[in-house]
C-alpha positions as CSV (number, residue, x, y, z in Angstrom):
1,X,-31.6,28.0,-25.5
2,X,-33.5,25.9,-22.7
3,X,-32.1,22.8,-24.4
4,X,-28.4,24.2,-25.1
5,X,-28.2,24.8,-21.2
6,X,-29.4,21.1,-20.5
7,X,-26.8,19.5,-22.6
8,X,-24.0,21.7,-20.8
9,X,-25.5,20.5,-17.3
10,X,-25.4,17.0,-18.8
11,X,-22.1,17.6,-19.3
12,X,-20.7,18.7,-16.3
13,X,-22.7,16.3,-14.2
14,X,-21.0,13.6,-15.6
15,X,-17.6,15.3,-15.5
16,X,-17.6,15.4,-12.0
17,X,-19.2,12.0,-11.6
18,X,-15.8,10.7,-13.3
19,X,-13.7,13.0,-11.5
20,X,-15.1,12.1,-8.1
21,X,-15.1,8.4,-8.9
22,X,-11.5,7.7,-8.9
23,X,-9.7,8.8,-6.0
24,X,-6.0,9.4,-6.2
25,X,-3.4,6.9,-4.8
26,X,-1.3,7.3,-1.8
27,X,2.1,7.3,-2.6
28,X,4.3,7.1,0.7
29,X,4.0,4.3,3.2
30,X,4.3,5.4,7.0
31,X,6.0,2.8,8.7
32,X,5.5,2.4,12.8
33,X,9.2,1.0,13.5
34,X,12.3,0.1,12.1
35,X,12.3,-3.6,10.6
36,X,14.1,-6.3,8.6
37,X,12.8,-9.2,7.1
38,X,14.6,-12.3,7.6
39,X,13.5,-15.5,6.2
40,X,9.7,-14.7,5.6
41,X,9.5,-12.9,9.2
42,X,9.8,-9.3,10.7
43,X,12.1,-8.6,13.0
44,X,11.4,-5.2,14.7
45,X,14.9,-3.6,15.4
46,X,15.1,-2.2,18.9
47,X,17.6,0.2,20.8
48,X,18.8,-2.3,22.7
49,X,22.6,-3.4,21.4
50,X,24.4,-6.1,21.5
51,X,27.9,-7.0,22.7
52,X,29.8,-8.4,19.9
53,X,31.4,-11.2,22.0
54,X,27.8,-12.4,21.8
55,X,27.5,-11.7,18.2
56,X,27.4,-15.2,16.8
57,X,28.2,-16.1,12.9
58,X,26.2,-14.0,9.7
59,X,22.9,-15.7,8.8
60,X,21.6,-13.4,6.2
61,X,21.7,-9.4,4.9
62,X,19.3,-6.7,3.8
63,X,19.0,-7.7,-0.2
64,X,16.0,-4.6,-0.7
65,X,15.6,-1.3,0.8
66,X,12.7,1.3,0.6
67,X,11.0,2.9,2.6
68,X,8.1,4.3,0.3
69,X,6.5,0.4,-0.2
70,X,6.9,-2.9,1.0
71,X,9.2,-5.1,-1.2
72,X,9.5,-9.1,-0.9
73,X,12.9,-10.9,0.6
74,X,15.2,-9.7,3.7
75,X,13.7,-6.0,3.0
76,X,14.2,-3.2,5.3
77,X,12.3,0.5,5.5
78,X,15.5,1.5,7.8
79,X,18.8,-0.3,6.7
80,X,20.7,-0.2,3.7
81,X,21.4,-3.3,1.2
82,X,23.9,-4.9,2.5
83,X,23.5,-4.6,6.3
84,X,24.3,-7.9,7.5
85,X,22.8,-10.3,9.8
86,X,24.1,-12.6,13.1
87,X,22.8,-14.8,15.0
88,X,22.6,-14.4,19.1
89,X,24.8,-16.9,21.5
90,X,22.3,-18.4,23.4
91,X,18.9,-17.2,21.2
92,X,17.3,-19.2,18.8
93,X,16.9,-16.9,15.2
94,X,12.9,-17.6,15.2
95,X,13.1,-15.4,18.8
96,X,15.8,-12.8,18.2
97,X,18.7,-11.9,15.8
98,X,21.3,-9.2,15.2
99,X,21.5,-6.6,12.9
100,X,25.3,-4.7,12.4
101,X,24.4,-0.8,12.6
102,X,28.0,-0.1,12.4
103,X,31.5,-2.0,11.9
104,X,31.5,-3.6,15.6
105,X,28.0,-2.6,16.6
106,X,25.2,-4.7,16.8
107,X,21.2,-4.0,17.6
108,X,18.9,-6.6,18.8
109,X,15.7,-7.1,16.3
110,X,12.9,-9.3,17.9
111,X,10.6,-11.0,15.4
112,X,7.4,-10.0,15.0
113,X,5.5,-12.3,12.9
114,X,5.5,-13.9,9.5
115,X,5.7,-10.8,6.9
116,X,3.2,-10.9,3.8
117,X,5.3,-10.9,0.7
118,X,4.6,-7.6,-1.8
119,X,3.3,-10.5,-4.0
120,X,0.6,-11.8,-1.7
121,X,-0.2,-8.4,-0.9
122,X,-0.7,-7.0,-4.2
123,X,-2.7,-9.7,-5.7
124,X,-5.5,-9.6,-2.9
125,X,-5.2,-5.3,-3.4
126,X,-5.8,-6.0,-7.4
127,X,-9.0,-8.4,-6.6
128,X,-10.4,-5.7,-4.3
129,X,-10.0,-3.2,-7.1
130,X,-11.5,-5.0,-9.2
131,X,-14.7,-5.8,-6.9
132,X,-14.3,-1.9,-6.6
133,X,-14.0,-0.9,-10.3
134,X,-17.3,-3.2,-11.5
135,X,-19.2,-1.3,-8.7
136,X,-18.3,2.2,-9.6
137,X,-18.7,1.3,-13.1
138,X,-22.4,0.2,-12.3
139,X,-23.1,3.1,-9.9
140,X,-21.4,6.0,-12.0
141,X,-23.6,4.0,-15.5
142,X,-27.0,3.9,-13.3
143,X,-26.4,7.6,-12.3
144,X,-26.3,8.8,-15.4
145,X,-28.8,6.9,-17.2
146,X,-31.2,8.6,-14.5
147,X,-30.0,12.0,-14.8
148,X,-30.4,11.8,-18.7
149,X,-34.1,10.4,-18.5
150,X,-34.5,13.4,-16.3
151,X,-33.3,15.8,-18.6
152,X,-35.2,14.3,-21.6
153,X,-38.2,14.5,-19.3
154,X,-37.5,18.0,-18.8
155,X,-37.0,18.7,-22.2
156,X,-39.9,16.5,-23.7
157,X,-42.0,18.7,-21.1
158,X,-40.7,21.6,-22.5
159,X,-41.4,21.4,-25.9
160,X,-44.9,20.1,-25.4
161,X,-45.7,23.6,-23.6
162,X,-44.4,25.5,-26.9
């Protein structure tokens, strides 16, 4: 009986030492602002419009949209594939660019800084789960190896007292 009740313990333990090793994974990204991405750089788009006489020539266009994860080329988490990009009169395109909300409307989008490509990003996310994965493995294997020389103490103990 005593035995029968330590194999069920056994059991669950290391049940819940599986389940509470891998944690679930997020699945939406919360963005902060609105953003394109326009030649390896983000450009946070502002409220601030732009005239179209000072709408220069098109430069570019959204080519990927989502806003759940980050995707690589001129990617956008607000605008549609498609939505097209103009240079400023006057600005240089590594300061400040366009971005056509409407036929004939125009909102300023300031860049930010250089934009890490979903490739870049996921590689150095696999390397850390992998650095993550070997140490679980060796926690979760040395927690159980304890917990059944325990029980095989407890067990070897009871059967001497019989």
């Amino acid at each position: 009986m005593k035995t029968s009740r330590c194999i069920y313990s056994l059991l669950v333990f290391i049940i819940m030492l599986v389940a509470l090793s891998y944690p679930g994974k997020a699945s939406a990204t919360s963005w902060a602002y609105s953003f394109v991405v326009y030649e390896g750089y983000i450009y946070v788009v502002s409220e601030e419009s732009v005239g179209e006489e000072e709408v220069e020539k098109e430069i570019g266009s959204v080519t990927q949209y989502s806003d759940m994860e980050s995707l690589p080329g001129n990617f956008s988490n607000a605008y549609p594939v498609g939505t097209k990009y103009y240079s400023i009169k006057g600005v240089n395109t590594e300061d400040m660019i366009a971005v056509e909300e409407s036929e004939g409307q125009y909102l300023k989008a300031e860049r930010d800084g250089k934009y890490a490509s979903t490739i870049e990003v996921e590689s150095s996310a696999v390397e850390e789960m992998k650095r993550v994965d070997v140490s679980l493995i060796l926690i979760f294997s040395l927690g159980v190896l304890v917990f059944a020389g325990v029980i095989l103490l407890i067990m070897i103990k009871g059967r001497r007292r019989e």
